[in-house]
PDB file of N, CA, C and O in Angstrom:
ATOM      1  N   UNK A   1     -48.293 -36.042  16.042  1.00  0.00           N
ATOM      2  CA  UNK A   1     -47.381 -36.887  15.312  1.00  0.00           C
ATOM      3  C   UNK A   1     -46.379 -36.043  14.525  1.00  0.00           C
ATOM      4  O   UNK A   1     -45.211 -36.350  14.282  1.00  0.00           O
ATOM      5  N   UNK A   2     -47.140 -34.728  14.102  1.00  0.00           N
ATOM      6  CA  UNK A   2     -45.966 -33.854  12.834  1.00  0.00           C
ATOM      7  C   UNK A   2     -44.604 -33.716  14.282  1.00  0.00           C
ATOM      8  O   UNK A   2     -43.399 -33.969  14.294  1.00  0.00           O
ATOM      9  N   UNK A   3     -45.542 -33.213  15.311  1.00  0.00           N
ATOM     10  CA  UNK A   3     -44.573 -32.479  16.365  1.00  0.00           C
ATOM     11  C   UNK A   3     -43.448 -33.502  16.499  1.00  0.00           C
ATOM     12  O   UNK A   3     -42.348 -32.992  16.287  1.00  0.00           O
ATOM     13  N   UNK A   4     -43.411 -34.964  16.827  1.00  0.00           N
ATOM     14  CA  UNK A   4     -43.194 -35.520  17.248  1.00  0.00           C
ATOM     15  C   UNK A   4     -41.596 -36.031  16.397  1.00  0.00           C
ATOM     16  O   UNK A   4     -40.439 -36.205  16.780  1.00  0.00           O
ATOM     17  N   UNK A   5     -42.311 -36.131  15.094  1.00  0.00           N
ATOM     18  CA  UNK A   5     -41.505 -36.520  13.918  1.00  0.00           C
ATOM     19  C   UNK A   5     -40.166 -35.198  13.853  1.00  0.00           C
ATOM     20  O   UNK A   5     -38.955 -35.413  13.907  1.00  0.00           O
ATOM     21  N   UNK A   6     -40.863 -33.826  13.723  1.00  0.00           N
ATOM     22  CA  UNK A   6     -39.833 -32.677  13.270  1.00  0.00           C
ATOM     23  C   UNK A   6     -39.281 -32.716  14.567  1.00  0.00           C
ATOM     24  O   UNK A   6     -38.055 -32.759  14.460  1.00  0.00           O
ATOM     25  N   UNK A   7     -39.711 -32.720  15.965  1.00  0.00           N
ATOM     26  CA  UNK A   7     -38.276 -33.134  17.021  1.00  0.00           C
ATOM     27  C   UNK A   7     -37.194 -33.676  16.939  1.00  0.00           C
ATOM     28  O   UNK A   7     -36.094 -33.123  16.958  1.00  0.00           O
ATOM     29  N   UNK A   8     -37.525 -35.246  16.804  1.00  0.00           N
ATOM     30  CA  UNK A   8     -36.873 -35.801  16.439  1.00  0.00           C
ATOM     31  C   UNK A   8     -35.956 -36.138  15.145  1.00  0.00           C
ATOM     32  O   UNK A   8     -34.998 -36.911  15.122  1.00  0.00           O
ATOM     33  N   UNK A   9     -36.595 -35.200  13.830  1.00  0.00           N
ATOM     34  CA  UNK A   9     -36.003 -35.663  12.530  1.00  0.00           C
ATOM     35  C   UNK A   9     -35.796 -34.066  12.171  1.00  0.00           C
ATOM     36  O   UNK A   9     -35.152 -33.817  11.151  1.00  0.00           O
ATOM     37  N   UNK A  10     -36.126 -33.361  12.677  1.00  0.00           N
ATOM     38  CA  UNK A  10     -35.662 -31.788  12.207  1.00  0.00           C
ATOM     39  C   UNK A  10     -37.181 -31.225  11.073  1.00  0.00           C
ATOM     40  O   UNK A  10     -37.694 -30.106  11.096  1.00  0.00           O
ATOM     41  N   UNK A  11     -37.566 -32.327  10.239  1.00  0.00           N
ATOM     42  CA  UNK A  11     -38.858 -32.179   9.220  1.00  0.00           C
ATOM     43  C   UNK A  11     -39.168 -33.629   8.974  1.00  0.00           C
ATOM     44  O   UNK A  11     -38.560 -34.631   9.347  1.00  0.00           O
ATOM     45  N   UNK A  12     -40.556 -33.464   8.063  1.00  0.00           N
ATOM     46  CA  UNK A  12     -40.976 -34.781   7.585  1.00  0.00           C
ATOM     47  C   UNK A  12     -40.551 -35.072   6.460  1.00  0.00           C
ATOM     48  O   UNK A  12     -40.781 -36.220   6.079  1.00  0.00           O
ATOM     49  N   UNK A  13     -39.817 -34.178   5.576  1.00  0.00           N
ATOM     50  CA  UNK A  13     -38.829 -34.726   4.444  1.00  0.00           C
ATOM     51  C   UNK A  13     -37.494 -35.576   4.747  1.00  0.00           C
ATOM     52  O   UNK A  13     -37.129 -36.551   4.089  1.00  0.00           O
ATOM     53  N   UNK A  14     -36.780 -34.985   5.952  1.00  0.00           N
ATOM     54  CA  UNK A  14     -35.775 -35.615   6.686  1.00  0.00           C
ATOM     55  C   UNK A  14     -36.159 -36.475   7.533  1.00  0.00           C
ATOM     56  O   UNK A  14     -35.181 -37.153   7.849  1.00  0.00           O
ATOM     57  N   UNK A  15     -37.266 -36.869   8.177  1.00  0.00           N
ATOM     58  CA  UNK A  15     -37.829 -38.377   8.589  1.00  0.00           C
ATOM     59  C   UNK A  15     -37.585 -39.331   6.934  1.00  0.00           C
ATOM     60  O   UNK A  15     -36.648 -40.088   6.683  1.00  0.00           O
ATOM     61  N   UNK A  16     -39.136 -38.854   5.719  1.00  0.00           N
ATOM     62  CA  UNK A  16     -38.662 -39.367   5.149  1.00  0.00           C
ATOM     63  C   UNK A  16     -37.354 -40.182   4.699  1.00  0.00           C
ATOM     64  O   UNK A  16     -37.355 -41.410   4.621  1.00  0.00           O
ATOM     65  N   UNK A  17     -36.219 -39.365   4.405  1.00  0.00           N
ATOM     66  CA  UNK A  17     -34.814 -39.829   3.753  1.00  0.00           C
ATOM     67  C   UNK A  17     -34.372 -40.624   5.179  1.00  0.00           C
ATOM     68  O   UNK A  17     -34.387 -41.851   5.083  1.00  0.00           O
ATOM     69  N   UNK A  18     -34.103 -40.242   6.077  1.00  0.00           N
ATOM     70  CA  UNK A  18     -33.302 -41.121   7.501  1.00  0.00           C
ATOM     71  C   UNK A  18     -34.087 -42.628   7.323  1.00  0.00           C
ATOM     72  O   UNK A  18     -33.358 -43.605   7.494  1.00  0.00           O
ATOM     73  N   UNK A  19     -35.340 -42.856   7.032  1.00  0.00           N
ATOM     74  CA  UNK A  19     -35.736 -44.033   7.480  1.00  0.00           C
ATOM     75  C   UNK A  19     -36.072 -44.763   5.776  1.00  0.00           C
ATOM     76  O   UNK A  19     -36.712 -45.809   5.666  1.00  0.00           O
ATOM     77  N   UNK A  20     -35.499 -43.976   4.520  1.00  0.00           N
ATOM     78  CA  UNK A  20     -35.521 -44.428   3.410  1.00  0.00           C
ATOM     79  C   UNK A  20     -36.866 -44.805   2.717  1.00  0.00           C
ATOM     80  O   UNK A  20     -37.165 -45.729   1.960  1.00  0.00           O
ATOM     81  N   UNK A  21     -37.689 -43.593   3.330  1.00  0.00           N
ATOM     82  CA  UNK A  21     -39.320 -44.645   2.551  1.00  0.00           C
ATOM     83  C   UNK A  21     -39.704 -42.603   1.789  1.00  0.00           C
ATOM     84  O   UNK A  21     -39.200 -41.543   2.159  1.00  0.00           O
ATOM     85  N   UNK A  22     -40.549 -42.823   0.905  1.00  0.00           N
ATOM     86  CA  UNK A  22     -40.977 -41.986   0.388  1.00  0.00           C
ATOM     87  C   UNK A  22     -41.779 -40.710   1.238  1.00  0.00           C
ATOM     88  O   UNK A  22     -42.335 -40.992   2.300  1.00  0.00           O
ATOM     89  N   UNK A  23     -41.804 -39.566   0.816  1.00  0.00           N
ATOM     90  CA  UNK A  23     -42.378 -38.295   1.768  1.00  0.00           C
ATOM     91  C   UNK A  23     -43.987 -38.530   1.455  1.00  0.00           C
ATOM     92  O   UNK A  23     -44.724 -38.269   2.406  1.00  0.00           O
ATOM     93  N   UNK A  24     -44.586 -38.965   0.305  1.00  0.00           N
ATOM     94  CA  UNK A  24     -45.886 -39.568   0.958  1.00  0.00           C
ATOM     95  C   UNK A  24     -46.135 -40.442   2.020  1.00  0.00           C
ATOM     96  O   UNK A  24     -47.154 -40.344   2.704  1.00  0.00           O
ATOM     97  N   UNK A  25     -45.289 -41.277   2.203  1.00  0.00           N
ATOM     98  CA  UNK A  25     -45.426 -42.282   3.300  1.00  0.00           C
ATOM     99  C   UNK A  25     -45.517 -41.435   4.914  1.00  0.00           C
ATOM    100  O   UNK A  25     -46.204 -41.423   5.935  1.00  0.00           O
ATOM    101  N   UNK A  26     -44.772 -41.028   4.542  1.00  0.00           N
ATOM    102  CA  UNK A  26     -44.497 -40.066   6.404  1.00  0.00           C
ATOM    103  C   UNK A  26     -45.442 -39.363   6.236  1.00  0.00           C
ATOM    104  O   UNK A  26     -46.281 -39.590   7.107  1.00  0.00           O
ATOM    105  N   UNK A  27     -45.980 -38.031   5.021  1.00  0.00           N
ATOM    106  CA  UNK A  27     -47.133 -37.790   5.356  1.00  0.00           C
ATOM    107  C   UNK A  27     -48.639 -38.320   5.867  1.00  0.00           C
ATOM    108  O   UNK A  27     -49.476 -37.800   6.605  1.00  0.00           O
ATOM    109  N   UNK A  28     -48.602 -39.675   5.091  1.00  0.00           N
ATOM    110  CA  UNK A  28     -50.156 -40.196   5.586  1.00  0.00           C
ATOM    111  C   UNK A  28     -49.530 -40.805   6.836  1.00  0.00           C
ATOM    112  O   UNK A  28     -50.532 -40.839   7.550  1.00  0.00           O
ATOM    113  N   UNK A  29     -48.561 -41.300   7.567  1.00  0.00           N
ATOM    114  CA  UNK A  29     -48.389 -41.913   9.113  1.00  0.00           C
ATOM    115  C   UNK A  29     -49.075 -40.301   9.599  1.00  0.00           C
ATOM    116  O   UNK A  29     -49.851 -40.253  10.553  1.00  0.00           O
ATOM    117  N   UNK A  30     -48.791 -39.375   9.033  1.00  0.00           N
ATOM    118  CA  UNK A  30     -49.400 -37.980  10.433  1.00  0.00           C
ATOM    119  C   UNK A  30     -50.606 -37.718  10.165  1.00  0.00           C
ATOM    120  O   UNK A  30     -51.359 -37.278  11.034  1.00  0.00           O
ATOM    121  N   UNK A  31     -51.091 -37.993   8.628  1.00  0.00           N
ATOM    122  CA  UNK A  31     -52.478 -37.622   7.915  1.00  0.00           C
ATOM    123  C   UNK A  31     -53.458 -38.695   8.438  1.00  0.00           C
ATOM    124  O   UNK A  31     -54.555 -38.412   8.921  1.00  0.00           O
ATOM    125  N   UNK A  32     -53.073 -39.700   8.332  1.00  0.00           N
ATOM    126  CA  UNK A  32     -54.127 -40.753   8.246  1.00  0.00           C
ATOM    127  C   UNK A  32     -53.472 -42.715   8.611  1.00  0.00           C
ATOM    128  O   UNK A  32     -54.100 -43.762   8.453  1.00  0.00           O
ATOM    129  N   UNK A  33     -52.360 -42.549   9.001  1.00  0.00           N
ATOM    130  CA  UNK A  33     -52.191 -43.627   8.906  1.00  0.00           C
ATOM    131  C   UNK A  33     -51.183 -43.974  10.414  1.00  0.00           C
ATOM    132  O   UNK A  33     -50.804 -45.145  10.421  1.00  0.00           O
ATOM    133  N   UNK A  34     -50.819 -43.333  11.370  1.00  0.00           N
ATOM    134  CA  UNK A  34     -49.932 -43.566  12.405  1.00  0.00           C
ATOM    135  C   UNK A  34     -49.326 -44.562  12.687  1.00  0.00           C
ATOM    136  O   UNK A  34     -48.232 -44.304  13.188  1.00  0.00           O
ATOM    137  N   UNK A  35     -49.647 -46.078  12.545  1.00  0.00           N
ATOM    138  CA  UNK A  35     -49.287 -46.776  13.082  1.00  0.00           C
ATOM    139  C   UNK A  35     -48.380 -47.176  12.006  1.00  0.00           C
ATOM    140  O   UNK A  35     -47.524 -48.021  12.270  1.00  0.00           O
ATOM    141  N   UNK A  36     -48.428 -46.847  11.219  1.00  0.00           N
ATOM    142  CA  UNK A  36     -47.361 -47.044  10.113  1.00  0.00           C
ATOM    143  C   UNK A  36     -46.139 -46.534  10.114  1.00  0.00           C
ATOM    144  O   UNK A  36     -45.321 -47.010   9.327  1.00  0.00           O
ATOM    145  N   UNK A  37     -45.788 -45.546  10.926  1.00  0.00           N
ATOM    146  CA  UNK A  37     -44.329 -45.746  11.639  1.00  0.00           C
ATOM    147  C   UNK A  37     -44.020 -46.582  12.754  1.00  0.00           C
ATOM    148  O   UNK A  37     -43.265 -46.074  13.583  1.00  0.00           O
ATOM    149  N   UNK A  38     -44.410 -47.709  12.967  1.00  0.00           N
ATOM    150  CA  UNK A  38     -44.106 -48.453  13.921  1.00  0.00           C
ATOM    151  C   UNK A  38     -43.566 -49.520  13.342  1.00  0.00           C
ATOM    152  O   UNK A  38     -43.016 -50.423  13.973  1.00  0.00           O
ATOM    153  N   UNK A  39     -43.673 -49.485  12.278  1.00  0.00           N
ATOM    154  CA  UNK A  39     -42.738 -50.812  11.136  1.00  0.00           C
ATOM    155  C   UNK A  39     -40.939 -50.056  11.278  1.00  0.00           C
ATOM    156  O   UNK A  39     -39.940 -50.747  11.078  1.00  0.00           O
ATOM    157  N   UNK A  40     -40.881 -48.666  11.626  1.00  0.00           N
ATOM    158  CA  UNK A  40     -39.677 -48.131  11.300  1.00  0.00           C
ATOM    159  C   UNK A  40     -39.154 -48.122  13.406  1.00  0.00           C
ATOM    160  O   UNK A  40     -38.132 -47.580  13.827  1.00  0.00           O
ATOM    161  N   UNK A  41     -40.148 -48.828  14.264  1.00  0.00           N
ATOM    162  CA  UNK A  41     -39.494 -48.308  15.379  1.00  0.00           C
ATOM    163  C   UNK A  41     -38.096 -48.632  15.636  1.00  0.00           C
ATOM    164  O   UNK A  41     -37.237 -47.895  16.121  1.00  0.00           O
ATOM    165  N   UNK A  42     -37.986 -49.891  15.224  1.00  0.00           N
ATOM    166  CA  UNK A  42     -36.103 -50.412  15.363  1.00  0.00           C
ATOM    167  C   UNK A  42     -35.055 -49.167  15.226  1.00  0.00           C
ATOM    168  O   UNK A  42     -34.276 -48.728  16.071  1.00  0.00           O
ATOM    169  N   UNK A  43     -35.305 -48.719  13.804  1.00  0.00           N
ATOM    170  CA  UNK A  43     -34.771 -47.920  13.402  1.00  0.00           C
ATOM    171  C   UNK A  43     -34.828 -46.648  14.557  1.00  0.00           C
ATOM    172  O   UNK A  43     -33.854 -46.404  15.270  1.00  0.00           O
ATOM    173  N   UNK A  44     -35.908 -45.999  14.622  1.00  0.00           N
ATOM    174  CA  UNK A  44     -36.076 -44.775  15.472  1.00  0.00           C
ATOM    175  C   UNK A  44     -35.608 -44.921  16.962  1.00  0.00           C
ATOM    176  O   UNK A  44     -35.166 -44.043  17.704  1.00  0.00           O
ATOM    177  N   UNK A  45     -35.800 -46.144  17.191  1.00  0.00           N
ATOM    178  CA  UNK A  45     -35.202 -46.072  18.923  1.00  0.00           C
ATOM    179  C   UNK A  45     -34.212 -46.195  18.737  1.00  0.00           C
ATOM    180  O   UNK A  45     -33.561 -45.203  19.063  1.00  0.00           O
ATOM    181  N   UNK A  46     -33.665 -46.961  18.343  1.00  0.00           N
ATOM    182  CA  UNK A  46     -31.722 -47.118  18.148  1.00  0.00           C
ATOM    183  C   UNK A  46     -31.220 -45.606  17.787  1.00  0.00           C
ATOM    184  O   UNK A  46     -30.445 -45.130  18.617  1.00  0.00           O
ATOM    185  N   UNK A  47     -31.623 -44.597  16.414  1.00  0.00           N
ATOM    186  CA  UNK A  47     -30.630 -43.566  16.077  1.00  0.00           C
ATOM    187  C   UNK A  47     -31.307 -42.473  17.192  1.00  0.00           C
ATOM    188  O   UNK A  47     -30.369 -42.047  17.866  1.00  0.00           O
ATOM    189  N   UNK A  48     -32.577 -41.867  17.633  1.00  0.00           N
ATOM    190  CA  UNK A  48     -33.565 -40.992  18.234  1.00  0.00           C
ATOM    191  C   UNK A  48     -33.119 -40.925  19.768  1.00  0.00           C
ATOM    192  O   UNK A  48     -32.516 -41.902  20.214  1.00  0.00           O
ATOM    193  N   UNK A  49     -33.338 -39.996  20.479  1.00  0.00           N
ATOM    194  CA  UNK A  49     -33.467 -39.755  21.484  1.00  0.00           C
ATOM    195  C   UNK A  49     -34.518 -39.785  21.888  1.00  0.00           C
ATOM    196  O   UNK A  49     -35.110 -38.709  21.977  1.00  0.00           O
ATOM    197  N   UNK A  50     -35.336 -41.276  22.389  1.00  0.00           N
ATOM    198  CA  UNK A  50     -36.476 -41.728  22.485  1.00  0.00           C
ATOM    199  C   UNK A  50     -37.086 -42.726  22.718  1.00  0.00           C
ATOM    200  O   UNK A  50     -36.773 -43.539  21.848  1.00  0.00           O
ATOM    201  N   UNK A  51     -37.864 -43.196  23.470  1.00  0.00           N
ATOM    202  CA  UNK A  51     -38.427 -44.470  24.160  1.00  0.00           C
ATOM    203  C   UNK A  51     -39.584 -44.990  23.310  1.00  0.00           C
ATOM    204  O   UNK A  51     -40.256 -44.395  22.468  1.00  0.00           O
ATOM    205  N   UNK A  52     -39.663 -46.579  23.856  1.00  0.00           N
ATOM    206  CA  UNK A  52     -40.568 -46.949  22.839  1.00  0.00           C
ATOM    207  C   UNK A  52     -42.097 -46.704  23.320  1.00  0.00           C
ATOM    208  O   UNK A  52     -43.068 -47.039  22.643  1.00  0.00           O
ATOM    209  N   UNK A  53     -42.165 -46.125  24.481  1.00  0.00           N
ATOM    210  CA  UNK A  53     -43.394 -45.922  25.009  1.00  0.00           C
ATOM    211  C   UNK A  53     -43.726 -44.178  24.252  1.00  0.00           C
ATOM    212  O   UNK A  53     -44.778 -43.879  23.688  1.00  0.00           O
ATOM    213  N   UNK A  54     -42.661 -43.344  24.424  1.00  0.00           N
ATOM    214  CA  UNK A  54     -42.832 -42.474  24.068  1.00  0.00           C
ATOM    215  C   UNK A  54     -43.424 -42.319  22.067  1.00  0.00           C
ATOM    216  O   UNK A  54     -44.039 -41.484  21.403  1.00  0.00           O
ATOM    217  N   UNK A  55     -42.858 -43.484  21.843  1.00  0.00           N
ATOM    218  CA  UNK A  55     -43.427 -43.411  20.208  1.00  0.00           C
ATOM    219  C   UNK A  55     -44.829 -44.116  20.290  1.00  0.00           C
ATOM    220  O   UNK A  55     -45.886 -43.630  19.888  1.00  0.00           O
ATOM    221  N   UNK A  56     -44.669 -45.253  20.835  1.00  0.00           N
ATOM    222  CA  UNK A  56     -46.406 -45.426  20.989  1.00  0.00           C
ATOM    223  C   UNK A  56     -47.305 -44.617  21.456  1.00  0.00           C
ATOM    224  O   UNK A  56     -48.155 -44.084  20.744  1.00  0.00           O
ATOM    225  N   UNK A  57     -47.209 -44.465  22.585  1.00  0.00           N
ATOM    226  CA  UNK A  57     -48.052 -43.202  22.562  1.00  0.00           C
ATOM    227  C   UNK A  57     -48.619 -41.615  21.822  1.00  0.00           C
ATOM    228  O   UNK A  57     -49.534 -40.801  21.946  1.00  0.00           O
ATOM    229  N   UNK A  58     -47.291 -41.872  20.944  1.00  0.00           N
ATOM    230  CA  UNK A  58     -47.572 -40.660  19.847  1.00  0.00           C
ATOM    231  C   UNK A  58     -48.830 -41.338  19.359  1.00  0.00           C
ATOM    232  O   UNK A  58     -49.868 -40.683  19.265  1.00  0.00           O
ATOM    233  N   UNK A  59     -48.782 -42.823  18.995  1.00  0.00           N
ATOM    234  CA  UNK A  59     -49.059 -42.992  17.740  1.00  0.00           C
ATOM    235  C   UNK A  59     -50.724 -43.255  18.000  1.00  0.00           C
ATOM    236  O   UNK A  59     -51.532 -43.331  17.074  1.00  0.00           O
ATOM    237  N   UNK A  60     -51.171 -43.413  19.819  1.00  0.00           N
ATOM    238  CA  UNK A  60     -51.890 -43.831  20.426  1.00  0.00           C
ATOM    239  C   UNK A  60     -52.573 -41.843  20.099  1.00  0.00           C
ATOM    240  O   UNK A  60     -53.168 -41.673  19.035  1.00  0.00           O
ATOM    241  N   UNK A  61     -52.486 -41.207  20.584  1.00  0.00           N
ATOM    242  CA  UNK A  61     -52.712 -39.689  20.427  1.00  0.00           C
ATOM    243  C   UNK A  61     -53.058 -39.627  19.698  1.00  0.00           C
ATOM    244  O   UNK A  61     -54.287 -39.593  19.765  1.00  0.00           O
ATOM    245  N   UNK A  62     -52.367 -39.529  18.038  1.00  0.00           N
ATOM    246  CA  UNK A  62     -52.296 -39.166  17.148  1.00  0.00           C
ATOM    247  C   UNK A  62     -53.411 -40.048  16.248  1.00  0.00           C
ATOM    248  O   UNK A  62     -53.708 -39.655  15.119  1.00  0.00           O
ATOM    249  N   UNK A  63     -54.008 -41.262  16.817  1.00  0.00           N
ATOM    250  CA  UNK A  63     -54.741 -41.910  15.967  1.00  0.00           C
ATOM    251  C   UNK A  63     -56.329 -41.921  16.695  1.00  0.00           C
ATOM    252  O   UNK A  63     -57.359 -42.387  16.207  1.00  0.00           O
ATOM    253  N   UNK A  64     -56.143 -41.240  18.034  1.00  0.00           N
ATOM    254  CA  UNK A  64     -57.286 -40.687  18.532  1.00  0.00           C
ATOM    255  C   UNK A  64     -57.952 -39.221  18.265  1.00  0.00           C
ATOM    256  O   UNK A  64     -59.147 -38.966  18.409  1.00  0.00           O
ATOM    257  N   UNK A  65     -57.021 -38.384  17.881  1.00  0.00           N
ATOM    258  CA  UNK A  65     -57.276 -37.005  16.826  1.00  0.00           C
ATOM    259  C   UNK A  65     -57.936 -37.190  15.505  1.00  0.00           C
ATOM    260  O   UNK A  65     -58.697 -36.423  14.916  1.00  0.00           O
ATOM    261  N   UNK A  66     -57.444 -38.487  15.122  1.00  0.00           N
ATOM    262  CA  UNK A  66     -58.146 -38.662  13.863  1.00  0.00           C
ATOM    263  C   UNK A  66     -59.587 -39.065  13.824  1.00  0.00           C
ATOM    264  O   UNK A  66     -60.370 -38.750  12.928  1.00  0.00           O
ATOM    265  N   UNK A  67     -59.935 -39.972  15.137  1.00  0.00           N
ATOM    266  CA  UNK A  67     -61.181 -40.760  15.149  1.00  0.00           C
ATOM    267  C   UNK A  67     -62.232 -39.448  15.357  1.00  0.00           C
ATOM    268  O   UNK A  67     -63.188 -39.261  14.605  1.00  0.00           O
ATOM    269  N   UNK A  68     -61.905 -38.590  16.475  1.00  0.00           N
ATOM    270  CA  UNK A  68     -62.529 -37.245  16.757  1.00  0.00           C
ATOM    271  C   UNK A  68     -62.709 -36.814  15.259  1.00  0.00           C
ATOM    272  O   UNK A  68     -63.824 -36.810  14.738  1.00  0.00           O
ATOM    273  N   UNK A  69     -62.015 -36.593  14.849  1.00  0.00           N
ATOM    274  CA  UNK A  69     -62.311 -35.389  13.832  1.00  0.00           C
ATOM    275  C   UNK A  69     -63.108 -36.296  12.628  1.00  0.00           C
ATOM    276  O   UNK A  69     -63.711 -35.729  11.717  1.00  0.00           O
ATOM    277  N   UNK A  70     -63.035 -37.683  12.736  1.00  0.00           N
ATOM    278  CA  UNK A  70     -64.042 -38.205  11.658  1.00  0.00           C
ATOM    279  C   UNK A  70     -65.412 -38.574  12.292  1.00  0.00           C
ATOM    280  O   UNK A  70     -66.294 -38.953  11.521  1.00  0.00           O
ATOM    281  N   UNK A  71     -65.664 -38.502  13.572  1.00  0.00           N
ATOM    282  CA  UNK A  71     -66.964 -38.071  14.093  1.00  0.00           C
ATOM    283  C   UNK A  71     -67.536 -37.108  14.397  1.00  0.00           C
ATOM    284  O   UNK A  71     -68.703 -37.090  14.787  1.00  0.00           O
ATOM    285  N   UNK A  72     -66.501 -35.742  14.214  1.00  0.00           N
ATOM    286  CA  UNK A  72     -67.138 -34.759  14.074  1.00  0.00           C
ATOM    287  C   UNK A  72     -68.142 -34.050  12.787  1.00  0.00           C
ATOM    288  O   UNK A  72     -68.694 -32.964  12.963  1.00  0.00           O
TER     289      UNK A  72
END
């Protein structure tokens, strides 16, 4: 998800500001919360060079890394 975000937004401070929500917020979508950039997809597919399959699936990845590592 970090990868995914700094592609497309350069960092997660500049995700932050482009989509107007606070840099805690973007951190827990990569820490702990993924699907919580999917409230911002409008936004990201319209300005991003990027499909909406390609963001779901981040978010599909990225929230299966988490389940692993809390059963580990």
């Amino acid at each position: 998800m970090k990868e995914y975000i700094c592609k497309h937004y350069g960092s997660l401070d500049k995700c932050a500001e482009e989509l107007n929500v606070g840099r805690s917020t973007v951190y827990r979508w990569v820490q702990s919360n993924p699907r919580g950039i999917l409230l911002h997809a409008p936004e990201i597919l319209r300005d991003k060079d990027t499909t909406s399959l390609e963001l779901v699936s981040e978010v599909v990845h990225r929230e299966g890394q988490l389940t692993k590592a809390e059963d580990a």
